[in-house]
C-alpha positions, 0 to 999 in steps of 0.5 A, spaced: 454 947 753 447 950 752 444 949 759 436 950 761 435 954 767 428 954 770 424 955 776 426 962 776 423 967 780 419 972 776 424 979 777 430 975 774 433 979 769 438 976 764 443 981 766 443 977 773 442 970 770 449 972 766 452 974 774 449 968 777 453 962 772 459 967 771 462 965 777 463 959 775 466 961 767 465 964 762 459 966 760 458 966 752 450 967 752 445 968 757 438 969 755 431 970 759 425 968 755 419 973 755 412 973 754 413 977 747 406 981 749 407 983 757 414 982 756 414 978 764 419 973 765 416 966 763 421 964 768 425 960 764 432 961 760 438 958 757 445 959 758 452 957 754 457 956 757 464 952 756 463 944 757 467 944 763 465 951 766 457 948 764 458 942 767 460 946 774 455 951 774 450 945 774 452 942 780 453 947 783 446 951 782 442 945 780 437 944 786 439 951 789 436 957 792 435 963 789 430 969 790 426 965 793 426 958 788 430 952 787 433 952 781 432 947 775 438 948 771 441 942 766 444 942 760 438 944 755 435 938 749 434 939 743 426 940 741 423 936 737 420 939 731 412 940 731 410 938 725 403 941 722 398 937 720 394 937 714 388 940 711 381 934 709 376 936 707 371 933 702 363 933 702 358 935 698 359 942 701 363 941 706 369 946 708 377 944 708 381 943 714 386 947 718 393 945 717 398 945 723 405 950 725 409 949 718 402 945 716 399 945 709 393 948 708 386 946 706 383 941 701 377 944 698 371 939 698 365 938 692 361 944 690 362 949 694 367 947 699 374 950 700 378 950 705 383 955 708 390 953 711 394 957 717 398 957 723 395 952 728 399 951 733 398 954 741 
């Protein structure tokens, strides 16, 4: 089972989160996201375990302590996928649209129109 680990404190490391939940199985992943720019701890990560060592370890750490910060740890949901939006456009000399995450691009638009698509997202 997947489990979703919040409310970490910033100094928490990967390697601690497996020690942390090792106690109570095996650990088969363990992960704590980072900040792909500043490489600082988002604060958050996930964990994998078997069902019942998962099912454990949230009981047991869920609400609890930790450097300073309560835990939050449940067992992790699917994302939903984000969609992209489409591109309009249109006009007499109107420009195009953006597009979304995985969006389509752009529609041109009258005479000197044309637009450009991209990665929207956040």
């Amino acid at each position: 089972m997947k489990m979703y680990v919040g409310n970490l404190a910033w100094a928490v490391t990967t390697e601690k989160l497996e020690e942390i939940f090792g106690q109570y199985g095996q650990v088969d992943d363990a992960i704590v996201l980072t900040d792909r720019e500043t490489g600082r701890s988002r604060g958050f990560g996930f964990v994998t375990m078997p069902d019942e060592a998962a099912k454990e370890a949230i009981d047991a750490l869920d609400g609890q302590d930790f450097e300073g910060r309560p835990l939050r740890v449940n067992e992790a949901q699917e994302r939903a996928p984000r969609g992209g939006g489409g591109g309009g456009g249109g006009g007499y000399r109107g420009g195009g649209g953006g597009g979304g995450n995985r969006g389509g691009g752009g529609g041109g638009g009258g005479y000197g129109g044309g637009g450009g698509g991209g990665r929207g997202g956040w």
